[in-house]
N, CA and C of each residue as an Amber inpcrd file, in Angstrom:
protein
   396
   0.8380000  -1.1800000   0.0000000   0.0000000   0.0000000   0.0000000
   0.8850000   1.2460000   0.0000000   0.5890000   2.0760000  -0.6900000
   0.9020000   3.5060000  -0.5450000   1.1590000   4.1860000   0.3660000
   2.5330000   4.6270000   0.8320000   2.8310000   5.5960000   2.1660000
   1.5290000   5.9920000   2.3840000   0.9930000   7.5660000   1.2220000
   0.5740000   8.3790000   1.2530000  -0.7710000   7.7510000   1.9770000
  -1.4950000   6.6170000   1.7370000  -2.8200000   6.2650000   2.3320000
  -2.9500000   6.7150000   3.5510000  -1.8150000   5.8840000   4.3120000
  -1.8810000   7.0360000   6.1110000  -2.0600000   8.0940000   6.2100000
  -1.3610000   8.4920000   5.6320000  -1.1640000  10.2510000   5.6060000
  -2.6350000  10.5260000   5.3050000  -3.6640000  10.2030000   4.1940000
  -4.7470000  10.3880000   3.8590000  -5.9250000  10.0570000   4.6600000
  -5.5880000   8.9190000   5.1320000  -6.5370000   8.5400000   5.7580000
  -6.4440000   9.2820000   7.3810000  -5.2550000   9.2080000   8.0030000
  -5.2020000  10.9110000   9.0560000  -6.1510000  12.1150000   8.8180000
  -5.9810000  12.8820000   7.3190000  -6.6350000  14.3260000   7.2460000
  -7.9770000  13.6710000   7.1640000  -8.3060000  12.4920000   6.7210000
  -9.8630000  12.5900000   6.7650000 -10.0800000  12.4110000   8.2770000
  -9.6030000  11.3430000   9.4310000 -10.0140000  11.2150000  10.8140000
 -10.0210000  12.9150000  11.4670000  -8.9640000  13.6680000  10.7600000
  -8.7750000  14.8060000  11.4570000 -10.0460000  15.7640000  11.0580000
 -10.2590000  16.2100000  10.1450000 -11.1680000  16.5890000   9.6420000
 -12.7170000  16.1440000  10.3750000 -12.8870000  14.9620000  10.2820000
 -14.2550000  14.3930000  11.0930000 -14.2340000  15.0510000  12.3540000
 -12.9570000  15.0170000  12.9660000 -12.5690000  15.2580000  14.4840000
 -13.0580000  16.7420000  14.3270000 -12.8200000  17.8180000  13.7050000
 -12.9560000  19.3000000  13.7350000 -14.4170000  19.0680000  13.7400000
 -15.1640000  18.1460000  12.4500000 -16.5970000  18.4910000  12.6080000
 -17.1600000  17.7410000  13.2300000 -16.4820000  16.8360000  14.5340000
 -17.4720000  16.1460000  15.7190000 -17.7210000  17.1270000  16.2550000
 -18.0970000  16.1910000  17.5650000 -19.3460000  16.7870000  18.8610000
 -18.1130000  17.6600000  19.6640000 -17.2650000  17.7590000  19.5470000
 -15.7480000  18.4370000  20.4400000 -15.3700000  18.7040000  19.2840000
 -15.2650000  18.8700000  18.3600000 -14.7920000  19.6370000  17.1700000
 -14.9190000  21.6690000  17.6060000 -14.4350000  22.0230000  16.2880000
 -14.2290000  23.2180000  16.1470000 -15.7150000  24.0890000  15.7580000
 -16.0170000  25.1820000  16.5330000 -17.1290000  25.6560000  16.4820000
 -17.3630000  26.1840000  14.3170000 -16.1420000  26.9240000  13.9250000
 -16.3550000  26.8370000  12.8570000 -16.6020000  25.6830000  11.6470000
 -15.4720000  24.6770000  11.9360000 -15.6990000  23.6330000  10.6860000
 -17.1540000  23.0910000  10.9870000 -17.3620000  23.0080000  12.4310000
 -19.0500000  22.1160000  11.8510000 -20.1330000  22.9800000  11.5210000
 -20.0780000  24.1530000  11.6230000 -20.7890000  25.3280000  11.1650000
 -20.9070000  25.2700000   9.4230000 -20.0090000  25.1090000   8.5980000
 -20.1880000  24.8810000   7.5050000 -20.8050000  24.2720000   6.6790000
 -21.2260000  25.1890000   5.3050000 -21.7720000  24.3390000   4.5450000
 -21.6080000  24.2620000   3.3720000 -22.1980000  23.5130000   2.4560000
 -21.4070000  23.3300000   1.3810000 -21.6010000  25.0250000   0.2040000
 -22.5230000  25.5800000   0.7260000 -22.7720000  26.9170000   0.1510000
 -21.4780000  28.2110000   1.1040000 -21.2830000  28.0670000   2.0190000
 -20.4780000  28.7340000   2.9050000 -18.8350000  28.7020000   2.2230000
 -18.6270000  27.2250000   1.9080000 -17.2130000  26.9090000   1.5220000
 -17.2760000  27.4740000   0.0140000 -17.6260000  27.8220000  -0.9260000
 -17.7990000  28.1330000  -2.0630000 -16.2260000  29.2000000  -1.9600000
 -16.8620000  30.3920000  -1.3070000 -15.6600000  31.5910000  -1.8140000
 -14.3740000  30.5890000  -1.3730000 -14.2610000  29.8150000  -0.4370000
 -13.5590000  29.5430000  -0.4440000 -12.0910000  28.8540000  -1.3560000
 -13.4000000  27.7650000  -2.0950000 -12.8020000  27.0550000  -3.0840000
 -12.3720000  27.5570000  -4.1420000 -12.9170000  28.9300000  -4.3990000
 -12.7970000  30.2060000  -5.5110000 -10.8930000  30.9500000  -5.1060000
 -11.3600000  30.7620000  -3.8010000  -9.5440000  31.5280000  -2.6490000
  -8.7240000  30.8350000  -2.9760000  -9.1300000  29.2930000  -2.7620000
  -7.8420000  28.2510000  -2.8650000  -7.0320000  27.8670000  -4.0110000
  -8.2180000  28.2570000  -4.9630000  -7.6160000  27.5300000  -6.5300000
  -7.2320000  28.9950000  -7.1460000  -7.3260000  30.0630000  -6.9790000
  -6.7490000  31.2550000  -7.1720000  -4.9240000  31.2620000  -6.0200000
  -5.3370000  30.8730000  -5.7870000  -3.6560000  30.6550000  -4.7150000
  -2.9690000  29.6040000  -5.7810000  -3.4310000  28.5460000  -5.8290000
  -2.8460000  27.2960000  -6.7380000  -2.3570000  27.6740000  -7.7950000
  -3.0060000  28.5670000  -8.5590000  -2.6670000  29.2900000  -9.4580000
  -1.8340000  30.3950000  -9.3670000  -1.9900000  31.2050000  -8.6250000
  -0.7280000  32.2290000  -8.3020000   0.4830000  31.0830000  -8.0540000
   0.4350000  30.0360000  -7.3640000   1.7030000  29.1500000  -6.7340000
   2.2490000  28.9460000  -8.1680000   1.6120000  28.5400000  -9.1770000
   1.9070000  27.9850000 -10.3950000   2.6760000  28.9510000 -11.2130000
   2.3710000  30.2220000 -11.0670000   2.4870000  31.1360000 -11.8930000
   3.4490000  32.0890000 -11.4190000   3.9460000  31.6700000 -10.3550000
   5.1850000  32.3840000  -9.9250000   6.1700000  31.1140000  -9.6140000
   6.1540000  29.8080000 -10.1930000   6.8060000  28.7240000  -9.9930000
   7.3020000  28.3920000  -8.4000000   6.6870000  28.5160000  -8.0030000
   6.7380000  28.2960000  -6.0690000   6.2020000  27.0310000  -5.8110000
   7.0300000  26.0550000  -5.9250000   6.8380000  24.5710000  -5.0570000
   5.9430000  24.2350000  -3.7830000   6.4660000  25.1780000  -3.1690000
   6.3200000  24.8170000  -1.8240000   5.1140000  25.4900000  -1.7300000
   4.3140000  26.4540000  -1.9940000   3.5040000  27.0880000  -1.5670000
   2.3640000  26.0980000  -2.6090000   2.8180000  25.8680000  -3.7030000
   2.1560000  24.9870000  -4.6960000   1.3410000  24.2160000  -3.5330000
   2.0540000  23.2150000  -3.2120000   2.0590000  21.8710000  -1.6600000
   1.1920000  22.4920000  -0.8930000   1.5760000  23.4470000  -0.2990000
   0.9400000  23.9460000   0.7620000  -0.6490000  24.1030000   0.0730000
  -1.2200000  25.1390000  -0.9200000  -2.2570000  25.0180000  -1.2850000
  -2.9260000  24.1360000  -1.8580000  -2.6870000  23.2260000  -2.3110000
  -3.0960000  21.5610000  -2.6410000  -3.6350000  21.1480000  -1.4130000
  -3.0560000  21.0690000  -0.3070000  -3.1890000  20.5040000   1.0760000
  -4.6350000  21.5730000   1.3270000  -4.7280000  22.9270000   1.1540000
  -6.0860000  23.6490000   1.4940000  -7.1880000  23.1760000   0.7500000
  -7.1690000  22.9420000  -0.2280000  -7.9190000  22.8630000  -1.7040000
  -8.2960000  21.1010000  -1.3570000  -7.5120000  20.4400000  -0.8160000
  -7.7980000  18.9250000  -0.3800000  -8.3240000  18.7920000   0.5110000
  -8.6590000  19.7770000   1.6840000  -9.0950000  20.1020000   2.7980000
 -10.5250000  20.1090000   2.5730000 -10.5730000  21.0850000   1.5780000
 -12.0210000  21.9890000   0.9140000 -12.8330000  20.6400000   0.2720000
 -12.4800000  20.1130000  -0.3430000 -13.2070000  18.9920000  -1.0800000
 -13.5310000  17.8730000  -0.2590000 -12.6260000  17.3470000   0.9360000
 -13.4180000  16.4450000   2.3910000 -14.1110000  17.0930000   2.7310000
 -13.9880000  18.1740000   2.9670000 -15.4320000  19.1300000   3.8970000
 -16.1450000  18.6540000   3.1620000 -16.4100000  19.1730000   1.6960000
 -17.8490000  18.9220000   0.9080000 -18.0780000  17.5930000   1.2510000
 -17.2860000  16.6910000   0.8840000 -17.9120000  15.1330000   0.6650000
 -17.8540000  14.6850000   2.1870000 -17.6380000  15.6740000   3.3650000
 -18.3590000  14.8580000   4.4500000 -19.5590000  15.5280000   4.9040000
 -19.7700000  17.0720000   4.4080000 -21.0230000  17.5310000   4.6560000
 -21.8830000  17.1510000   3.6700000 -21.4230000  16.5020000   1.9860000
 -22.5730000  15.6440000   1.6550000 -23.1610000  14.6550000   2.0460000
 -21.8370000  14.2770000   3.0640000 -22.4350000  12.5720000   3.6280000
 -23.6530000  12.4080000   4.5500000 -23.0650000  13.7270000   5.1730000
 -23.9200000  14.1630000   6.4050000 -25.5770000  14.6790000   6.0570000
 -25.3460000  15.0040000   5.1010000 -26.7710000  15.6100000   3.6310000
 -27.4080000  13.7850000   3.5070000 -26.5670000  13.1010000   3.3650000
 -27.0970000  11.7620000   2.5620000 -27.0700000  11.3360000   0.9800000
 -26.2370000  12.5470000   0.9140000 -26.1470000  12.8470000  -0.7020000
 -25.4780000  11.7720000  -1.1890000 -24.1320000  12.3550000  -1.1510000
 -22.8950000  10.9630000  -1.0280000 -21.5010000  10.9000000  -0.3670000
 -20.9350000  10.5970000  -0.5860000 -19.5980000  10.0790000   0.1520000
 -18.2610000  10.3380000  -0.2130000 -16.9460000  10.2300000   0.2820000
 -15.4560000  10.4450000  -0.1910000 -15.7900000   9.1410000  -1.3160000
 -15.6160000   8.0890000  -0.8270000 -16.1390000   6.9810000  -1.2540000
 -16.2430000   7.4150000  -2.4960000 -17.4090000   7.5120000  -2.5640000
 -18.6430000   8.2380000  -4.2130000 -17.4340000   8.5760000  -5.2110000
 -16.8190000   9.7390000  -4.5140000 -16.5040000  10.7620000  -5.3360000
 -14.9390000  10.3350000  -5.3710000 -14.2960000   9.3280000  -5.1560000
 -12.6950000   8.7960000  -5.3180000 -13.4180000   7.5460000  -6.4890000
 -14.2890000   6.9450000  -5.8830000 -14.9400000   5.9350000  -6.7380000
 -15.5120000   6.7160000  -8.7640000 -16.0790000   7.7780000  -8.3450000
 -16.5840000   8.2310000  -9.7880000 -15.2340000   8.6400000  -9.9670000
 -14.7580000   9.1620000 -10.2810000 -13.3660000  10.0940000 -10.6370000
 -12.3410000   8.5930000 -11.3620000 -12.5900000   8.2210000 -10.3930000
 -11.6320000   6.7970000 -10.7700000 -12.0600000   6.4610000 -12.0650000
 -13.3960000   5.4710000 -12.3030000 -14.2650000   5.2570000 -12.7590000
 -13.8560000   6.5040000 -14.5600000 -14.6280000   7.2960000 -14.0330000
 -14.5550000   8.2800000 -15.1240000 -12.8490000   8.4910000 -15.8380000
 -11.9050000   8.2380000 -15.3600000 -10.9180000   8.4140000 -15.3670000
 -10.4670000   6.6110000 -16.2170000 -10.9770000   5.8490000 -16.0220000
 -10.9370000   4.2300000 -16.8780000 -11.8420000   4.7770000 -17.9890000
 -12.7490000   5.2410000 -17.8500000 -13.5790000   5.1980000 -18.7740000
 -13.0910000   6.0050000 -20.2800000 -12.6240000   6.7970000 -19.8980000
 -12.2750000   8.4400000 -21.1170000 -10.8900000   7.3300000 -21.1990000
 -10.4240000   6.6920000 -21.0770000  -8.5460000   6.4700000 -21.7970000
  -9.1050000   4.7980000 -22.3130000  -9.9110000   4.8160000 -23.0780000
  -9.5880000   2.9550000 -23.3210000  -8.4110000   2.5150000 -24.1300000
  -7.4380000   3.7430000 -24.5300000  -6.0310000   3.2160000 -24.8200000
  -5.3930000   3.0550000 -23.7820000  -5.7920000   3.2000000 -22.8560000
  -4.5010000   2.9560000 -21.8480000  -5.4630000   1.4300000 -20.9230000
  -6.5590000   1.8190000 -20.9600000  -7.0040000   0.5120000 -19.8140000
  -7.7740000  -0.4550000 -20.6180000  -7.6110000   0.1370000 -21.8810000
  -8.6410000  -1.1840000 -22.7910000  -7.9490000  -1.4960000 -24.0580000
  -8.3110000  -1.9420000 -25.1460000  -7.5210000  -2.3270000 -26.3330000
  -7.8040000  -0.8900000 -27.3440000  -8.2720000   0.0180000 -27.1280000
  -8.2150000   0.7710000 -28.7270000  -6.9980000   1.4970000 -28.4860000
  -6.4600000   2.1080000 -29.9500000  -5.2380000   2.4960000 -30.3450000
  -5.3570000   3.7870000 -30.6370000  -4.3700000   4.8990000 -30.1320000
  -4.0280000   6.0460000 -30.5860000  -3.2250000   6.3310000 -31.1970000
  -2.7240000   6.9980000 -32.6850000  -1.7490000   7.2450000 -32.6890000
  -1.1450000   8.5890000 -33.4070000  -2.5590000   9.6840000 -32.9180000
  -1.6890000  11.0250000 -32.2380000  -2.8390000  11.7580000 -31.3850000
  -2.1050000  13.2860000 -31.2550000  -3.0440000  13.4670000 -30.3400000
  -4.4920000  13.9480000 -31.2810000  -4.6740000  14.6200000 -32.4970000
  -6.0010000  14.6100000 -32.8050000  -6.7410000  13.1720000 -32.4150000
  -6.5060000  12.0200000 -32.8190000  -7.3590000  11.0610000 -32.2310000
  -7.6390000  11.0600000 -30.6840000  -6.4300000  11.3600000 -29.7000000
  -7.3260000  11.0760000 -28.8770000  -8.0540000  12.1460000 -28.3040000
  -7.8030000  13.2100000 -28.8740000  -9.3360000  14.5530000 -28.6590000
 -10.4150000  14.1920000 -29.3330000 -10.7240000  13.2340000 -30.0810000
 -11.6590000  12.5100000 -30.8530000 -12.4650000  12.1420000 -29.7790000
 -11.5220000  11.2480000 -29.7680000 -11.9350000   9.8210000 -29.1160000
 -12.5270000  10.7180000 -27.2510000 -11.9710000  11.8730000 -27.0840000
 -11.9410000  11.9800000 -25.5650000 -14.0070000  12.7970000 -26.1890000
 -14.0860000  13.4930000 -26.8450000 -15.2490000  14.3550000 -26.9690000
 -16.0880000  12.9700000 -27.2400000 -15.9570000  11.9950000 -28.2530000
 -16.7720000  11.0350000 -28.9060000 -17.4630000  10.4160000 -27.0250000
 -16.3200000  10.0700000 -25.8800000 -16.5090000   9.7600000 -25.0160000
 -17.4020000  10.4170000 -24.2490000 -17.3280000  11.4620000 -23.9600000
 -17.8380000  12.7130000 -23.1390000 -19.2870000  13.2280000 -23.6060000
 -19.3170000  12.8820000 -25.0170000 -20.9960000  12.9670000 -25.5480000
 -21.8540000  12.2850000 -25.5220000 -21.2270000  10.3410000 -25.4800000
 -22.1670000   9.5200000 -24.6530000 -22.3060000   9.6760000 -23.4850000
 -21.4090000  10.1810000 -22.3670000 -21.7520000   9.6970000 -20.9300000
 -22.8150000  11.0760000 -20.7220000 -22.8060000  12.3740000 -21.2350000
 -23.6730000  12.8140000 -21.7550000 -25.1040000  12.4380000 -22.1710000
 -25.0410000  12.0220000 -23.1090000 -26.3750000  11.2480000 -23.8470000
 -26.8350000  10.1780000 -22.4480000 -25.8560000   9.2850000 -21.7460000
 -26.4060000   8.5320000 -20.9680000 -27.3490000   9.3380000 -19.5690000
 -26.4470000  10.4290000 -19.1480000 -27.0450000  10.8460000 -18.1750000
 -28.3230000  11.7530000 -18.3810000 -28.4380000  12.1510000 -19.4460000
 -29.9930000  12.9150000 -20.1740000 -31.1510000  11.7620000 -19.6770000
 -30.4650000  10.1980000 -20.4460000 -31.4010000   9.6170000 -20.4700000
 -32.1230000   9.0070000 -18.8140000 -31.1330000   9.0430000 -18.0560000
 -31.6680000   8.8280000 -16.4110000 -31.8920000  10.3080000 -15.5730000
């Protein structure tokens, strides 16, 4: 297993811990409408980090911005909506799905095909979700 899983699986216990019953008066106060400017703050930092080539601050705002996205998916959980789970699971998922050169047998061989192939993808799962 992956160092990093500990490490991951820590910020999520920690995180729960801020929004338990002894948690932090702000994190359990939140909601998924509250965190918004936020996520607008964080990925504007990510981007300044990027754009002034700064490593470290890069890291550092990844770690906020990773913060921001457990909140949501534990105040969706808490909604009943859905889960970390859900949303490591779809991403994944969606992420097999758009490359079947890499996880299935079809062949690329440049990049116009696979902008083809990525829109041709993206207009069924499209078309599928219209239809439910």
């Amino acid at each position: 297993m992956e160092p990093f899983l500990s490490e991951f699986n820590g910020l999520v216990t920690t995180i729960r811990k801020l929004r338990g019953k002894n948690g932090c008066p702000w994190d359990k106060k939140q909601t998924i409408e509250s965190l918004e400017k936020y996520l607008s703050e964080e990925f504007e930092e990510i981007i300044q980090a990027i754009d002034t080539d700064d490593p470290g601050n890069l890291c550092e705002e990844l770690g906020d911005f990773l913060y921001l996205i457990i909140m949501l998916a534990e105040i969706s959980e808490k909604n009943k909506h859905f889960d970390l789970g859900d949303v490591i699971r779809g991403i994944n998922e969606k992420l097999t799905r758009r490359h079947p050169h890499v996880f299935g047998d079809a062949v690329i061989t440049d990049e116009k095909s696979l902008r083809q192939q990525w829109r041709r993808i993206k207009a069924e799962e499209k078309a599928d979700q219209e239809k439910t």
